[in-house]
C-alpha positions in Angstrom: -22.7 -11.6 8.6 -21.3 -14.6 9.2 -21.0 -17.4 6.4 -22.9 -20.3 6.2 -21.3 -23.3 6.5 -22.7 -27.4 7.4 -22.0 -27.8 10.6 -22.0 -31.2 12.8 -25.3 -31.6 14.8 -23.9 -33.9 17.8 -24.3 -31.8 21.0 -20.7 -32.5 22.1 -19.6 -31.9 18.6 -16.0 -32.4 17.0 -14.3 -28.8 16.5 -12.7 -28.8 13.1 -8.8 -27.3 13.2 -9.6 -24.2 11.3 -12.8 -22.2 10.8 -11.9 -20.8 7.5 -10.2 -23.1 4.9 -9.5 -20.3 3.0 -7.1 -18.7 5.4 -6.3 -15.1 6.3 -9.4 -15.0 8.2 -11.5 -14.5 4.6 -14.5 -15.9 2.7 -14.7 -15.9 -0.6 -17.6 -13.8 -0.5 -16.3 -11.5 2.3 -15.1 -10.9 5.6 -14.9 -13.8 8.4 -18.4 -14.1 10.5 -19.0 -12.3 13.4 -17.3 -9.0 14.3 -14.9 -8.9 11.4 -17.6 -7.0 9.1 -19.7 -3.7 9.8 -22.6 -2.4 7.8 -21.8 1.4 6.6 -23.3 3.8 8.9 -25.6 6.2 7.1 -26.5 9.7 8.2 -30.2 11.3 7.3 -30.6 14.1 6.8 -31.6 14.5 10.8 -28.2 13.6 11.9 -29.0 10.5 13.6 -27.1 8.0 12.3 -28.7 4.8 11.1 -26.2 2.2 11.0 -28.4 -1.3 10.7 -32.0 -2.0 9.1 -35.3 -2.7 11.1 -35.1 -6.0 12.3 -37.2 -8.2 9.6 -39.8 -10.4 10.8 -43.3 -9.9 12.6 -43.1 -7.7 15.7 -43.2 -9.4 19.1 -46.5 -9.7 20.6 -47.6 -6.3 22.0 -44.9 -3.9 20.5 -46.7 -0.8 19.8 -46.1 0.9 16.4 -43.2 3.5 16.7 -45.4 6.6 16.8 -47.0 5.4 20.3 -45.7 6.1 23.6 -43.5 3.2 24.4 -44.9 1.3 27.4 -42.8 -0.2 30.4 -45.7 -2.4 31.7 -42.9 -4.6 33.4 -41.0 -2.0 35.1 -42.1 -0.7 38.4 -42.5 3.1 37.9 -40.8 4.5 40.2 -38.1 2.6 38.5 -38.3 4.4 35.1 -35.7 7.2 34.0 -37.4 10.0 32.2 -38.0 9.6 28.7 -34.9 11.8 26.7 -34.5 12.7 23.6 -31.3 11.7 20.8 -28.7 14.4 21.2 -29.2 15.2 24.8 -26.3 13.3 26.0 -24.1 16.1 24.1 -26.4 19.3 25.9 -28.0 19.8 22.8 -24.9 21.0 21.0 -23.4 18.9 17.7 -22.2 15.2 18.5 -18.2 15.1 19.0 -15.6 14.6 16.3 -12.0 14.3 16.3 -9.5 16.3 14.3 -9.9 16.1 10.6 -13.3 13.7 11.3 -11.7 11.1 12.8 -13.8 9.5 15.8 -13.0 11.5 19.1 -11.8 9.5 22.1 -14.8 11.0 23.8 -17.5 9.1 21.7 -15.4 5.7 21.3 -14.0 6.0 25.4 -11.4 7.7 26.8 -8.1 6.7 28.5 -5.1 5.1 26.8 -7.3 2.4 25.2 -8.9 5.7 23.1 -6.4 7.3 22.2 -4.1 4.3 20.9 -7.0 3.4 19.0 -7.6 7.2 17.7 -4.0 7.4 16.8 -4.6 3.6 14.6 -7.8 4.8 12.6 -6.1 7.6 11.7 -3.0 6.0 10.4 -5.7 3.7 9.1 -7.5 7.0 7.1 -4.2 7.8 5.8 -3.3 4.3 4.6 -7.1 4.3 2.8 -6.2 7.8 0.9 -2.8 6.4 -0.4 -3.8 3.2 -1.7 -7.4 4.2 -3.2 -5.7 4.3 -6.6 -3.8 2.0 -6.0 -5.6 -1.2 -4.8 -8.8 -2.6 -5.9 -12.0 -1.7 -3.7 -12.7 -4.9 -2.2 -9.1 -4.9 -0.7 -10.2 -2.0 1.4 -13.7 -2.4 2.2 -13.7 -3.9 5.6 -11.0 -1.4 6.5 -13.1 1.5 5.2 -16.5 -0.4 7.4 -14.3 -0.5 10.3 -13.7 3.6 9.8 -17.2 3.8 8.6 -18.3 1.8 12.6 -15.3 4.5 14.6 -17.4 7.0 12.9 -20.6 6.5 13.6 -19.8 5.1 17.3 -18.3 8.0 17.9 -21.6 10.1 17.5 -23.3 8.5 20.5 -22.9 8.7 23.9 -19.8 6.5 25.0 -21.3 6.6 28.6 -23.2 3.5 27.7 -21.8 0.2 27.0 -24.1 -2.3 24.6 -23.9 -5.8 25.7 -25.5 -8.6 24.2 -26.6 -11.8 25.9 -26.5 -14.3 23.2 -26.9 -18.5 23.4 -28.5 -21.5 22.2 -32.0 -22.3 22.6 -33.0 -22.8 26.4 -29.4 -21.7 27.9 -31.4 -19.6 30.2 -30.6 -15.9 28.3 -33.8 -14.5 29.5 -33.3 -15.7 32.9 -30.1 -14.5 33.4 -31.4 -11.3 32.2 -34.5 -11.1 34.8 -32.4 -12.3 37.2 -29.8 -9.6 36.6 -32.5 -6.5 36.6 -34.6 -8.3 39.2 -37.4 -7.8 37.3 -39.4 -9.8 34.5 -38.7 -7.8 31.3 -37.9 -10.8 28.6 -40.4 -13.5 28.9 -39.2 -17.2 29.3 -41.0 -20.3 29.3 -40.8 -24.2 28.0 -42.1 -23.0 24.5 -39.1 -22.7 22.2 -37.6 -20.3 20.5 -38.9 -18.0 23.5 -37.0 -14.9 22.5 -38.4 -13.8 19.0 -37.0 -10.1 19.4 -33.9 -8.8 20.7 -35.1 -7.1 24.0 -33.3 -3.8 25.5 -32.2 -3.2 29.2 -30.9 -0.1 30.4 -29.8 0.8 33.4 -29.5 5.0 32.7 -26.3 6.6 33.1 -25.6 9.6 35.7 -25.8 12.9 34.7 -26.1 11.7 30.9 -29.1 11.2 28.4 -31.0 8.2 27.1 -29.1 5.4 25.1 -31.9 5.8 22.1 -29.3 6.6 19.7 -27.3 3.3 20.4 -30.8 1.3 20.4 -31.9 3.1 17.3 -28.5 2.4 15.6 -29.3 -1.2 17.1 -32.5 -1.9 15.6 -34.1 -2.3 18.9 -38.0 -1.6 18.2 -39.0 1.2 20.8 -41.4 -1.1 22.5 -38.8 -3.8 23.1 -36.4 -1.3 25.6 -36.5 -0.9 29.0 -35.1 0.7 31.6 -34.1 0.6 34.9 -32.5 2.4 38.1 -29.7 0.4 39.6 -26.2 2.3 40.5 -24.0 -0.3 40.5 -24.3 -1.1 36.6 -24.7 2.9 35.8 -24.3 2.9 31.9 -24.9 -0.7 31.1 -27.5 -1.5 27.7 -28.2 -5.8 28.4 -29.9 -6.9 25.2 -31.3 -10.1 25.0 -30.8 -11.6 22.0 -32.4 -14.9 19.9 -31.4 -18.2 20.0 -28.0 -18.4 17.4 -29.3 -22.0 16.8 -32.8 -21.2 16.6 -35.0 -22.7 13.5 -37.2 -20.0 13.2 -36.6 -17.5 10.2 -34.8 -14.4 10.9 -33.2 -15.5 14.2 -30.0 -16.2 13.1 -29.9 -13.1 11.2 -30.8 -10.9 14.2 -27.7 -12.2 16.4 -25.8 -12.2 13.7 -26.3 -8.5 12.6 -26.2 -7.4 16.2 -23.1 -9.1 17.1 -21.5 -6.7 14.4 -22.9 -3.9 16.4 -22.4 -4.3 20.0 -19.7 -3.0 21.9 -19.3 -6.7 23.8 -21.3 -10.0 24.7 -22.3 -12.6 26.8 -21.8 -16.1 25.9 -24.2 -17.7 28.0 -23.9 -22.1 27.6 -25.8 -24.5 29.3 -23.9 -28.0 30.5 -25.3 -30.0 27.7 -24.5 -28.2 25.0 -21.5 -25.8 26.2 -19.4 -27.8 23.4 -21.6 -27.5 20.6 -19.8 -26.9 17.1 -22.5 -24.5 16.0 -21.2 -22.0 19.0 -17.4 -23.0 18.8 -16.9 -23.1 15.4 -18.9 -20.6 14.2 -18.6 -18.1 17.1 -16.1 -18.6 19.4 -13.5 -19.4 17.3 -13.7 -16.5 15.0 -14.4 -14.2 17.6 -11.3 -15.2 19.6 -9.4 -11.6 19.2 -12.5 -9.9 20.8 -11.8 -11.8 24.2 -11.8 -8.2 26.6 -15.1 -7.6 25.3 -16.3 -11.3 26.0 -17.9 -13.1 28.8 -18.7 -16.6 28.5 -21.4 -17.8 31.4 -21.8 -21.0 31.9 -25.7 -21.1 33.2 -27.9 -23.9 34.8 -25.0 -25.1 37.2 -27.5 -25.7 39.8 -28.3 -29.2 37.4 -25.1 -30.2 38.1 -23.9 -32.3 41.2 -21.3 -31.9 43.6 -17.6 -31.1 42.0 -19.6 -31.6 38.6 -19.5 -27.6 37.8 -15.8 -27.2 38.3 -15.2 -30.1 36.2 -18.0 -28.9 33.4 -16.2 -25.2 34.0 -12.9 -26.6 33.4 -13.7 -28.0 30.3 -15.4 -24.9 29.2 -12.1 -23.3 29.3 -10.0 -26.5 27.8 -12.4 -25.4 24.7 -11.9 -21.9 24.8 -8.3 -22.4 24.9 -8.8 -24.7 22.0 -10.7 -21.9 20.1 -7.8 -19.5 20.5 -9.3 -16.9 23.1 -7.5 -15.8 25.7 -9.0 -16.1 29.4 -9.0 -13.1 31.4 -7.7 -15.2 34.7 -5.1 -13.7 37.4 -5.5 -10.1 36.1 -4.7 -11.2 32.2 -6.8 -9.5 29.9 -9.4 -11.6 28.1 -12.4 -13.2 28.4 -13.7 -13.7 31.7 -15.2 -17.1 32.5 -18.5 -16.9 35.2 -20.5 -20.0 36.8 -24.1 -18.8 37.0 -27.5 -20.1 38.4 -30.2 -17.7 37.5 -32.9 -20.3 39.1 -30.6 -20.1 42.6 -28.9 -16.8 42.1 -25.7 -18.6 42.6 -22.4 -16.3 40.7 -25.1 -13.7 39.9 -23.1 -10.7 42.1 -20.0 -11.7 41.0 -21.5 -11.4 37.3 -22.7 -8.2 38.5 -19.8 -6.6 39.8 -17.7 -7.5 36.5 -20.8 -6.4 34.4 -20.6 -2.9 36.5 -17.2 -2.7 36.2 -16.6 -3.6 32.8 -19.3 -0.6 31.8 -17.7 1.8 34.6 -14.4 2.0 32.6 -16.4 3.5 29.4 -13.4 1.4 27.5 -15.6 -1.0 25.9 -16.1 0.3 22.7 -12.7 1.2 21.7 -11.7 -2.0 23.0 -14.3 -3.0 20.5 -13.3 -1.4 17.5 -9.5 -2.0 18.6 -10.1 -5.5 18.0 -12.1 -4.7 14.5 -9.1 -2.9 13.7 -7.1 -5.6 14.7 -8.8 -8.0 12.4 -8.8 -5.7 9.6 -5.0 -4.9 9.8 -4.2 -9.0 9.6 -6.3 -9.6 6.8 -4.7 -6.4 5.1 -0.6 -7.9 6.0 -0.4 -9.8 2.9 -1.3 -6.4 1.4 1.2 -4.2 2.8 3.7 -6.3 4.8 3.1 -10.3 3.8 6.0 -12.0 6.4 6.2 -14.7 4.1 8.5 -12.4 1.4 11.6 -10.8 2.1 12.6 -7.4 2.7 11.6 -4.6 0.2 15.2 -3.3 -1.4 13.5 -0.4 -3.8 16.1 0.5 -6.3 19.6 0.2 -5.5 22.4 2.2 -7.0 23.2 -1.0 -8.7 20.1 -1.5 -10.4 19.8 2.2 -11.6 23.8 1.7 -12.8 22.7 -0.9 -14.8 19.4 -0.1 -16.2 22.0 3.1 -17.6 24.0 0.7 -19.1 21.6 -0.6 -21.0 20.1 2.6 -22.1 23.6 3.8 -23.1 23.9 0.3 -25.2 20.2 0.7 -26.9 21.0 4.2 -28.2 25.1 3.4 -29.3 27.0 5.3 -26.8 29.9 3.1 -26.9 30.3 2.7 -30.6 29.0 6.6 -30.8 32.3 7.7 -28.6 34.3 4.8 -30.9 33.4 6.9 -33.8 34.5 10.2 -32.2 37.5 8.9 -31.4 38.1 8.2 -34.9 36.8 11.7 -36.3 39.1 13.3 -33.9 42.3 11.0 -35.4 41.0 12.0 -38.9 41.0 15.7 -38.4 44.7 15.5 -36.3 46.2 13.6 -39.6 44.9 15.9 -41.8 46.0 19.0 -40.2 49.2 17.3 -38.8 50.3 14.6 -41.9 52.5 15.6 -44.9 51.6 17.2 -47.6 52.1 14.7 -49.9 49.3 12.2 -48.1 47.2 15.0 -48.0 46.7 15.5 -51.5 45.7 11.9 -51.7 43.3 12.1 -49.1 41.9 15.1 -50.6 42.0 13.8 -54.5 39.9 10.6 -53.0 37.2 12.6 -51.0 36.8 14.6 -54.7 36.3 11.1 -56.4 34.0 9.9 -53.6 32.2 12.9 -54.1 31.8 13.0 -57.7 30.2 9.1 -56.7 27.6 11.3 -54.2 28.7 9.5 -51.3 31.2 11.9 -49.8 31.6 12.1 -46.0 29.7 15.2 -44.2 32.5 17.0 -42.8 31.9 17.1 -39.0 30.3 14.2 -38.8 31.4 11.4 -36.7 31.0 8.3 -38.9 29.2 8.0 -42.1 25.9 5.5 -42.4 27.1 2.4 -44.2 26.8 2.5 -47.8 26.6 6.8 -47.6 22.8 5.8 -46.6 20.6 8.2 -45.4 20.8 7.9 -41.1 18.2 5.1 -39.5 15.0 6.0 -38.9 15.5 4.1 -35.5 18.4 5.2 -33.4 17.7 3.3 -30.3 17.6 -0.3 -30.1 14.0 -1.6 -29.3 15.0 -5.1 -27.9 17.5 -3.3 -25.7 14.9 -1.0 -24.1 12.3 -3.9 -23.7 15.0 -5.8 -21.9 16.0 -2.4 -19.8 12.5 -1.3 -18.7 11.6 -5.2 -17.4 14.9 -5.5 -15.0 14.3 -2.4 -13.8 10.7 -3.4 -13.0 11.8 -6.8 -11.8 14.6 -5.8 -9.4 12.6 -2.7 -7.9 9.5 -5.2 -6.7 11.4 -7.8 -4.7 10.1 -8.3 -1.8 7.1 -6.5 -2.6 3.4 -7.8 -2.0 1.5 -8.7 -5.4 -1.1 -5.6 -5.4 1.9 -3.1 -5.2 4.0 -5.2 -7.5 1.6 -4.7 -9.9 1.7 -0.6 -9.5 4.9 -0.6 -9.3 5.3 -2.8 -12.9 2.7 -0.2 -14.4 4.4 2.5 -13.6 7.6 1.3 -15.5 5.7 0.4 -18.5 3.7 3.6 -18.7 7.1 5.3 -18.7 8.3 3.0 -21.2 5.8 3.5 -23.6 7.2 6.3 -25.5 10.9 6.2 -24.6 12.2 4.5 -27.6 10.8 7.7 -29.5 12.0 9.8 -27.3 15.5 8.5 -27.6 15.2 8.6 -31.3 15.0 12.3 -30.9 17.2 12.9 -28.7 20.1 10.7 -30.1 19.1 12.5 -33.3 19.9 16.2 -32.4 23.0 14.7 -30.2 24.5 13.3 -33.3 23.9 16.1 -35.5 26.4 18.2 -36.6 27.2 21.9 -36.1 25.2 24.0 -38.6 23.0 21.3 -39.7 19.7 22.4 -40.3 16.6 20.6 -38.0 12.9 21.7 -37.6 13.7 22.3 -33.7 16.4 25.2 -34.9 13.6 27.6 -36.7 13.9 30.8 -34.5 17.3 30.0 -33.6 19.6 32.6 -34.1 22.3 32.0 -36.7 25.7 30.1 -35.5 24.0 29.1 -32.2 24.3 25.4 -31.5 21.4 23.3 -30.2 21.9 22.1 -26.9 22.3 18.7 -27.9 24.0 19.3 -30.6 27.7 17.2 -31.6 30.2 19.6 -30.1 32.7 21.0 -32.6 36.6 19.8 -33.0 38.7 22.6 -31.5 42.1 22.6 -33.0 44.6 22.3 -30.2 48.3 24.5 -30.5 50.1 22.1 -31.8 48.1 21.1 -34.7 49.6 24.6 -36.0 53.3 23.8 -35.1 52.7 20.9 -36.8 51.4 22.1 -39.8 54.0 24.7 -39.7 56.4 22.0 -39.3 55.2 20.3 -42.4 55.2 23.6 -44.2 58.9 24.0 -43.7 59.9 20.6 -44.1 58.5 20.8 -47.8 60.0 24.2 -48.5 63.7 22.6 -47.6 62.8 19.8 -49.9 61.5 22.4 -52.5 64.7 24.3 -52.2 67.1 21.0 -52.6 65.2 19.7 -55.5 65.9 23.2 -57.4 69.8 22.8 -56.4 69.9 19.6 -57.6 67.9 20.8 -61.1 70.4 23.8 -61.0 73.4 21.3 -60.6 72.5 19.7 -63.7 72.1 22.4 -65.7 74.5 24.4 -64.4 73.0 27.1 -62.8 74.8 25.1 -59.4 77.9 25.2 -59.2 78.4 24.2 -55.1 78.8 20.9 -53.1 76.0 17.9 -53.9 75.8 17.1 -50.6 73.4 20.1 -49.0 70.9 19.6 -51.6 70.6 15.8 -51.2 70.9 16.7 -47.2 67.9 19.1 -47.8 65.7 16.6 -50.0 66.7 13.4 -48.3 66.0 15.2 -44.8 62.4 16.5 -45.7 61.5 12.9 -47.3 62.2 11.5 -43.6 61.4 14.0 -41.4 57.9 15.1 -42.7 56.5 11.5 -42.5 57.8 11.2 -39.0 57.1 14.6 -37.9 53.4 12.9 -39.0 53.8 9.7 -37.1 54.9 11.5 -34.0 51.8 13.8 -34.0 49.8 9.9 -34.7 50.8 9.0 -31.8 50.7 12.3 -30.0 46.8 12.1 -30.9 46.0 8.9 -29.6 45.1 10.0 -26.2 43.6 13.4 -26.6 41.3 11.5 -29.7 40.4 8.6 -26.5 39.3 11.5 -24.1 37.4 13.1 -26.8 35.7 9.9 -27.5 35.1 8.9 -24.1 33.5 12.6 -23.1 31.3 11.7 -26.3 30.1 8.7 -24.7 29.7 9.7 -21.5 27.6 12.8 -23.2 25.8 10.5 -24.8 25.2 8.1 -21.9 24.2 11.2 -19.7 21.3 12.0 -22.3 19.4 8.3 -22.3 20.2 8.0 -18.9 18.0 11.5 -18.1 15.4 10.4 -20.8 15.0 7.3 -18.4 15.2 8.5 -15.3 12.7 11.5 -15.9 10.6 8.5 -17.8 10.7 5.1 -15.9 12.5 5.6 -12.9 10.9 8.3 -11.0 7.9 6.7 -11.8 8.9 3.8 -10.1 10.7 5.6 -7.8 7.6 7.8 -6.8 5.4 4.4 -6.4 8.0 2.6 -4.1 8.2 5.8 -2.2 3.9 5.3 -2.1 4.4 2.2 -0.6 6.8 3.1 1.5 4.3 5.6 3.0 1.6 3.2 3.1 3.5 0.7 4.7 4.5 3.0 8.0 1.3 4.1 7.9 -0.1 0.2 8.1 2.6 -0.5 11.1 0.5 2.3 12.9 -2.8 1.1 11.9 -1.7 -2.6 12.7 -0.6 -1.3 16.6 2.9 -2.6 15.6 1.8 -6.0 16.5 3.4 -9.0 14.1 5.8 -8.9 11.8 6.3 -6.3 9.5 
């Protein structure tokens, strides 16, 4: 129902530059007036649908209650269809759906016009079931009433078109309405507001039933409708509505409910008041995407003298212009622009014919519920497509490389692979050094061990101090930093709503990664044959699968060794020459002895130096598989964690967003 808002009494009135001040065509406390919003369409238990209450207020003067026969005292008889029953328009079989309950183009019209608008609703349907969880309910209410309208217009007979004849007190809607079924069926006088209730004309349909479904759905008491036999406007429902500017309680309220029903109106303006800001401003203006299902009629032109219509007429459509509705002139589609006289009759066939026409086609209501749609899918574009950001990127291969990085920096792959590198330099100088140095090296690990601080063999670096390892391996900071420019980066461009999913779904991810690392990390750095809780009912010598990998000894570790082996058996063998030459058990040259002791001393510590440097690269590519082990591990934690999360809601909103280009008839930027 449309908004209240003050309004400028004048009867040529000011028209203010925007109807809404609040922009995308919203209220704070809803949908924009007029045709935007739609009452849920209820089913009884009966079937018939039940769309709109009773119209409030005391009955008209002589409506019979509902249970007695409805009278047609100001219809000729032999002018009166036989009474039908709801349902028979469908041969007493169940009312029409489309596939998977979407409205068939046979209740909502046929033609291209229906099935455009069948294929929109249910891109629409689909876009509803994706973001239900993710969106808030109000976001999608008036695209789940316009579904709600499709529906329930789809259950009754699209062989009739509802038109309503709406206007401001004494614009001659009653007239125009006697004059059109040439007979007397809404009263009119000099009393005002004449029209208390909205009264029903219809001219009954070839070879179909009644229209009481659409009046019932209407709110049209039974004692209010009538109908006629005419051929030329076959299918046609005329309902005469109140005044829109009518003091009287309930009047507004009964043109503004129906307007959210019919399938398309008259606008019928008198040449005093044809510029009123009451009709412009809180009609015409909003209502200016519905302008195929509008005529506007200006009445009473037989007041005006001379060239005094044309130039009244031509101001009419000045206005409408002004309002944003497209005319329907030269063919164009849009609203169609009439000069009547329903005192002199003058325009009344050529209101006629596009009255009969318009019905003929059957494409009225889809064009009605196309331009529901319509409104519906530009109030949703700041939801699924807003022009005013730039284009969603998702997660680049960038942004996943870096939010690695700084997994692999929170848990210590770097330094991790730095200290494998190290270990694996360690183990080649103790297999490959002298023999000499390795006595050292092994008389210090005894002393450090006698001090309880001796390194783990297999290890890759000791905890400072011999300490016991951290209880937290992964740096906290690091993550936090990780998990929000991973959340930042993957909602450019994104509208607010999904921004927000897509932000949640990182930091649901996030929320136990840090202990996850911890784990993980913690079995990765283990080494072989170290005992952990996760190894009970392992079998003995297996390694865990994340387990340090063990230092294999390459060949020439042993030649080494070997090397070093020999080298101190010649130096063992010159220092007993030289012990025999002084006590006389040598008797031979000085010189191989010194050769032998003197060669050993230099050649062991460079055999040693060489196989340093010989290890230098093979300890790097050991150190470097280490990290990149240990990057693959937090980078799989994270991707399994916060990334396919993300990933999953972008690719949700990638969905949605095709699926809004359908709904939104690719119409606009997207």
């Amino acid at each position: 129902m449309p908004p209240s808002h003050g309004w400028n009494d004048g009867l040529i009135a000011r028209r203010a530059p925007e109807c809404f001040p609040q922009g995308a065509g919203e209220s704070a406390d809803g949908p924009a007036c007029g045709y935007g919003a739609f009452g849920e369409a209820q089913h009884g238990h009966d079937g018939r649908v039940h769309g709109a209450a009773a119209p409030s207020g005391p009955p008209a003067p002589g409506t019979p209650p509902p249970d007695e026969p409805r009278a047609h005292e100001d219809v000729a008889p032999e002018d009166v269809a036989p009474e039908t029953q709801e349902g028979e328009a469908w041969g007493g079989g169940a009312k029409p759906t489309g596939i998977g309950g979407l409205p068939s183009p046979d209740g909502i019209g046929g033609g291209a016009v229906g099935g455009a608008l069948r294929r929109r609703l249910g891109a629409l349907r689909e876009l509803i079931g994706l973001s239900r969880t993710r969106l808030e309910g109000r976001v999608l209410a008036e695209a789940g009433r316009v579904l709600d309208e499709a529906g329930a217009r789809a259950q009754l007979p699209a062989a009739y078109t509802t038109v309503a004849i709406a206007g401001a007190t004494g614009s001659g809607k009653s007239s125009l309405l006697n004059a059109l079924s040439g007979r007397t069926l809404s009263e009119t006088g000099l009393r005002r507001p004449t029209t208390a209730q909205p009264v029903a004309c219809t001219w009954e349909a070839e070879r179909e039933g009644g229209a009481d479904g659409l009046l019932d759905r209407l709110g049209i008491p039974p004692g209010l409708r009538r109908r006629v036999k005419d051929p030329s406007l076959h299918g046609l429902v005329l309902i005469d509505l109140p005044d829109h500017d009518s003091v009287a309680a309930g009047h507004r309220e009964h043109v503004d409910r129906l307007l959210e029903l019919v399938d398309a109106v008259v606008w019928v303006v008198d040449p005093e008041k044809y510029a009123d800001a009451l009709l412009h401003e809180r009609y015409l203006r909003p209502l200016a995407g519905y302008a195929e299902v509008t005529f506007v009629v200006l009445n009473q032109v037989d007041r005006l003298p001379g060239e005094a219509a044309d130039a009244v007429l031509h101001d009419l459509r000045r206005l409408l212009d002004e309002d944003g509705m497209a005319l329907g002139d030269y063919g164009e589609p849009g609203a169609r622009v009439l000069a009547t006289s329903a005192l002199t009759g003058a325009g009344l066939h050529e209101l006629r014919e596009e009255l009969g026409a318009f019905a003929a086609t059957r494409e009225a209501p889809a064009r009605r519920l196309t331009a529901d749609l319509d409104g519906a899918a530009e109030r949703l574009r700041r939801v699924y497509a807003d022009p005013a950001l730039p284009a969603p990127t998702g997660l680049t291969e960038a942004d996943r490389e870096e939010f690695e990085d700084l997994l692999a920096s929170a848990v210590g792959a770097r330094a991790a692979g730095q200290a494998a590198e190290r270990a694996w330099l360690r183990h080649a100088e103790r297999s490959c050094g002298t023999p000499w140095s390795q006595l050292v090296r092994a008389r210090d690990a005894r002393r450090r061990a006698s001090c309880g601080s001796a390194e783990a063999p297999g290890r890759a670096e000791p905890e400072p101090g011999g300490a016991a390892p951290a209880r937290h391996r992964a740096a906290r900071p690091v993550l936090t930093q990780a998990v929000r420019q991973v959340a930042e980066q993957a909602t450019v461009g994104l509208p607010d709503a999904w921004r927000r999913t897509v932000r949640d779904a990182a930091w649901r991810g996030a929320e136990g990664l840090p202990e996850a690392l911890d784990t993980l990390i913690g079995e990765a750095l283990a080494p072989p044959g170290d005992a952990h809780p996760s190894d009970r009912g392992r079998a003995r010598g297996a390694q865990r699968p994340h387990g340090l990998p063990r230092l294999e000894r390459p060949p020439w570790w042993t030649v080494a060794m070997l090397g070093q082996g020999l080298l101190l058996a010649l130096q063992v063998v010159g220092v007993l020459l030289l012990v025999g030459a002084v006590f006389g058990g040598y008797r031979g040259a000085l010189w191989p002895p010194v050769v032998l002791v003197l060669g050993g001393a230099v050649a062991a510590p460079g055999l040693a130096a060489a196989c340093r440097a010989a290890a230098r690269g093979p300890a790097r590519a050991f150190g470097q598989e280490e990290e990149r082990r240990l990057r693959r591990l937090s980078a799989g934690c994270g991707r399994t964690r916060v990334l396919e999360p993300v990933a999953a809601e972008l690719m949700r909103y990638r969905e949605v967003r095709e699926q809004y280009v359908v709904a939104a008839g690719d119409t606009g930027p997207v």
